[in-house]
C-alpha positions in Angstrom: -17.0 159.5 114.5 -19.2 161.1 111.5 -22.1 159.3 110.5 -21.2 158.4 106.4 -24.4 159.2 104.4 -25.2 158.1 100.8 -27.8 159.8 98.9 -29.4 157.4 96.4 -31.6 158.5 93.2 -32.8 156.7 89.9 -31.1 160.3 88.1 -28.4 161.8 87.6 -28.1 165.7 87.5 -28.0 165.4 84.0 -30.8 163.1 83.5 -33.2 165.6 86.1 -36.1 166.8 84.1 -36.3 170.7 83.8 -39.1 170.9 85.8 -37.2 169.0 88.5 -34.1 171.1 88.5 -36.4 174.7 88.5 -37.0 173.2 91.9 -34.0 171.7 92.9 -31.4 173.3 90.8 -28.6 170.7 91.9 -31.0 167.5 91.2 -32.5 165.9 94.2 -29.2 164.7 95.4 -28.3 167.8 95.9 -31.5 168.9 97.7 -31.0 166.1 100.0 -27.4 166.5 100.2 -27.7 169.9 101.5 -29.7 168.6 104.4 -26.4 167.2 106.0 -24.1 169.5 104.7 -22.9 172.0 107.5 -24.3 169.7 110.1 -21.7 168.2 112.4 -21.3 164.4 112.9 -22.3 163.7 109.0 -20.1 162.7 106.1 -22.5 162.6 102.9 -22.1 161.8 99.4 -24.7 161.2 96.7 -25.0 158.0 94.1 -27.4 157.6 90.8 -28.4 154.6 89.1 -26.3 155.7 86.1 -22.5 155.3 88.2 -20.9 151.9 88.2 -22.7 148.8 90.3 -26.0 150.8 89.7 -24.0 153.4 92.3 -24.3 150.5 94.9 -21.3 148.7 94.9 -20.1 146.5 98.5 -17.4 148.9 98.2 -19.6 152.3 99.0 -22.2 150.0 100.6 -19.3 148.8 103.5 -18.5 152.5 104.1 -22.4 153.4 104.4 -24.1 153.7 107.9 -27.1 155.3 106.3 -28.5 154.7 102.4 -31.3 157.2 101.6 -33.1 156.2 98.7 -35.1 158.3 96.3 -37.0 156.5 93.2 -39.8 157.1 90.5 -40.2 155.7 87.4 -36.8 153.5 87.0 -37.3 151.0 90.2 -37.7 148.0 86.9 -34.5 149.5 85.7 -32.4 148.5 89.3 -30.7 145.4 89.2 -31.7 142.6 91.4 -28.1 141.9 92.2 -27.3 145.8 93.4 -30.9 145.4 95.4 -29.3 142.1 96.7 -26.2 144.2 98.0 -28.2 146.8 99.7 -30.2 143.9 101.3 -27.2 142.2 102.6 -26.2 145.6 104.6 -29.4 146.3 106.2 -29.3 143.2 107.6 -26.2 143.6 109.3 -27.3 147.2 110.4 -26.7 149.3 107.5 -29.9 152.5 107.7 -32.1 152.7 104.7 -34.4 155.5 104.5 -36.7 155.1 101.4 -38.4 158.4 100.7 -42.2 159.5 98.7 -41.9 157.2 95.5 -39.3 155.3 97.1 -42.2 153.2 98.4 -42.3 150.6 95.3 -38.4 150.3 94.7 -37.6 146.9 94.7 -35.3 147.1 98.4 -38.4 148.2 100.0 -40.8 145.2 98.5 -37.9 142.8 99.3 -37.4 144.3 102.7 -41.5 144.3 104.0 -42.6 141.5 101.9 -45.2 143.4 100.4 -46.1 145.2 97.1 -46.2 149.0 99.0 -49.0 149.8 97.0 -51.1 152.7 97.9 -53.9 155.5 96.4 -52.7 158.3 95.2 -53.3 161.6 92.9 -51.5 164.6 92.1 -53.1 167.5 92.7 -50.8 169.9 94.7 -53.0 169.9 97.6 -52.2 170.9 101.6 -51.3 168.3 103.8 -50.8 168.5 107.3 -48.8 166.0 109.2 -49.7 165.1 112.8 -46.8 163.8 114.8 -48.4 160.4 116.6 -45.2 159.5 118.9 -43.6 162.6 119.9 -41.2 161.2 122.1 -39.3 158.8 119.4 -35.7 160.6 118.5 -37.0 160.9 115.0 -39.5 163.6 115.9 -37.5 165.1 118.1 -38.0 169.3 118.0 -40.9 168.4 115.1 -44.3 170.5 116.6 -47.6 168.5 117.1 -48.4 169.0 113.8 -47.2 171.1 110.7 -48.2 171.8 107.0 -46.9 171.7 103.5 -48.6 173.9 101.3 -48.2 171.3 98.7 -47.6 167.7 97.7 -49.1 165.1 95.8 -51.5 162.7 97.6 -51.2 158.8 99.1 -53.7 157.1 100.5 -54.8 154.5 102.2 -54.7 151.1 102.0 -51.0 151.3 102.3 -49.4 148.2 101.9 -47.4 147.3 104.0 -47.2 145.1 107.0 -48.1 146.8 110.5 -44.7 149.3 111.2 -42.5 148.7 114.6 -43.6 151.9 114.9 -46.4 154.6 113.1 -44.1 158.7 113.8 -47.0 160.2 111.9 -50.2 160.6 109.8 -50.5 162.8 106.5 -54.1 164.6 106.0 -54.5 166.0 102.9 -57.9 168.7 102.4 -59.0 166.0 99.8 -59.9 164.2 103.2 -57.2 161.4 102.2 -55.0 160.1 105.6 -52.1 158.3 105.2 -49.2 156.9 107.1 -46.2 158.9 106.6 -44.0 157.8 108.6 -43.2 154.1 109.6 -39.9 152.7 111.2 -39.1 148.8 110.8 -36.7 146.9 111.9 -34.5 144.3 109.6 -32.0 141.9 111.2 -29.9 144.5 112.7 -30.9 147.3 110.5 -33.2 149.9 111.1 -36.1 151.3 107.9 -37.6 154.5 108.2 -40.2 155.0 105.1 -41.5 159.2 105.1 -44.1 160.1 102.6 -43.3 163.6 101.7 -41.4 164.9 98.7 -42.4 165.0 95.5 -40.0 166.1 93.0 -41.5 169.1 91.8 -42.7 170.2 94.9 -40.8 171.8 97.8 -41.3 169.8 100.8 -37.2 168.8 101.3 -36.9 172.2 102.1 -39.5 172.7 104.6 -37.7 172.9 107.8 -39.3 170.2 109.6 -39.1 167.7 106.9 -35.7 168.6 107.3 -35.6 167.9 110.5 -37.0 164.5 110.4 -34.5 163.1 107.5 -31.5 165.1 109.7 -33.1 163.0 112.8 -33.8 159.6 110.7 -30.5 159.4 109.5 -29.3 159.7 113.5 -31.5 157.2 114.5 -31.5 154.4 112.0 -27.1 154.7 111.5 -25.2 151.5 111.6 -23.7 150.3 114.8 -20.7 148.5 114.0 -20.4 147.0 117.3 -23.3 144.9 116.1 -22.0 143.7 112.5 -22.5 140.0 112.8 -22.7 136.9 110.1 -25.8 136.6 108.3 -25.9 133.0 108.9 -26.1 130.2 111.4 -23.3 129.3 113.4 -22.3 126.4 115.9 -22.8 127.4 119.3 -20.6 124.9 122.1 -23.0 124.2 125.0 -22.5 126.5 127.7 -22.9 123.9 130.6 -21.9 120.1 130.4 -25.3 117.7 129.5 -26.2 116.5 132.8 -26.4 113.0 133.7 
C-alpha cells in the first residue's frame, strides 16, 4: 500500500514571491512534490494555508501517513485549532516532517515544548553536512558528508530538547555548527526536523537532500496497526487479587 503524502506550505502558488518561484517555478509545493513524484510506494498531494481548514482539515489529516511542513513568516497566521488537529494525528502515528523555517511553526513548539529558537544569518554561504548515524534508514545511501553550495545559516543554541536521535551536523565556512537533523518521537508518531532549504536557494534539489526527505517520509509514515485512543482506558486485571 502507497505511503499518502501531504505537502504543507504557509503559500500558495499564487501567493509565492517572484524571487521564490525563479527558483522553484511550481512554488515550493511543487519543489517538494516532485521529490515523490515518480517514486513507487508514494501518493502525494500538496496543501496551503489559504485552502479550507487552513488546508488541514481531519478529513485530509485521517488520509495522511506523512505531513511535511514548510513555514516562514505566516506561523502567527495558523490557527490554533488546525495546529490542534495536526497534533491529534501525530500522536496516534501520523509523520510530520517540519523543514528549514519550519522550526518556529506553532506544531513544532507544541510538539517539543520549546520555543525552537536558534542563530541565524543569511548570507548564502557553503555548508557541509556530516552524516553522525549512518546506519539510521533516514541516511540510508547519503555519503559521509556532502555540500551545498548555498544556504542561509542556523546556529547554535538550538532550542530544543535533546533529539531521540542527532542524523547530522551542518558546518557552515562562517564556522557556525548546527544540528540539522533530529528525529523525535510523539506518542506513536514519529518527527523528523532537517535544516536545509531556504526558499530562494536550491538545496531541495540537491540529490542528497533529496534523498533524506524521500527516506524521512519512509521512516517516520503511519502505522495503522498502531492507531490507538488518545486517552486512558480501563484495563480488567489480568489475574484474580490473590488472597
Amino acid at each position: 500500500m502507497a505511503i499518502k503524502v501531504t505537502v504543507w506550505n504557509e503559500d500558495s502558488l499564487a501567493e509565492t514571491a517572484e524571487a521564490v518561484r525563479k527558483v522553484h517555478p511550481e512554488g515550493l509545493n511543487g519543489t517538494l512534490a516532485g521529490i515523490f513524484r515518480g517514486n513507487e510506494g508514494f501518493e502525494v498531494r500538496t496543501a496551503c494555508l489559504a485552502d479550507a481548514d487552513a488546508g488541514l482539515s481531519d478529513e485530509m489529516l485521517e488520509d495522511t501517513d506523512v505531513l511535511i511542513w514548510w513555514g516562514h513568516c505566516k506561523h502567527h497566521l495558523v490557527p490554533d485549532e488546525a495546529v490542534t488537529r495536526v497534533q491529534r494525528q501525530v500522536l496516534r502515528g501520523m509523520g510530520l516532517i517540519v523543514l528549514h523555517s519550519g522550526h518556529e511553526s506553532k506544531i513544532m513548539q507544541r510538539l517539543l515544548g520549546t520555543q525552537c529558537s536558534l542563530r541565524w544569518h543569511e548570507m548564502n554561504e557553503r555548508e557541509r553536512l556530516f552524516v553522525v548515524e549512518p546506519a539510521h534508514p533516514i541516511m540510508k545511501g547519503v555519503p559521509p558528508y556532502f555540500e551545498l553550495e548555498g544556504e542561509e545559516m542556523y546556529g547554535e543554541r538550538f532550542d530544543i530538547p535533546a533529539p531521540d536521535a542527532l542524523l547530522a551536523i551542518g558546518w557552515y565556512e562562517t564556522g557556525e555548527v548546527f544540528r540539522s537533523a533530529c528525529c523525535f518521537n510523539r506518542g506513536y508518531g514519529k518527527l523528523f526536523y532537517f535544516q536545509p532549504g531556504h526558499e530562494t536557494l536550491r538545496s531541495y534539489y540537491n540529490e542528497n537532500v533529496r534523498k533524506i526527505i524521500l527516506n524521512a517520509a519512509a521512516w517516520a509514515a503511519r502505522d495503522r496497526s498502531m492507531d490507538r485512543p488518545l486517552h486512558s482506558e480501563f484495563a480488567e486485571p489480568l489475574e484474580a487479587k490473590r488472597g
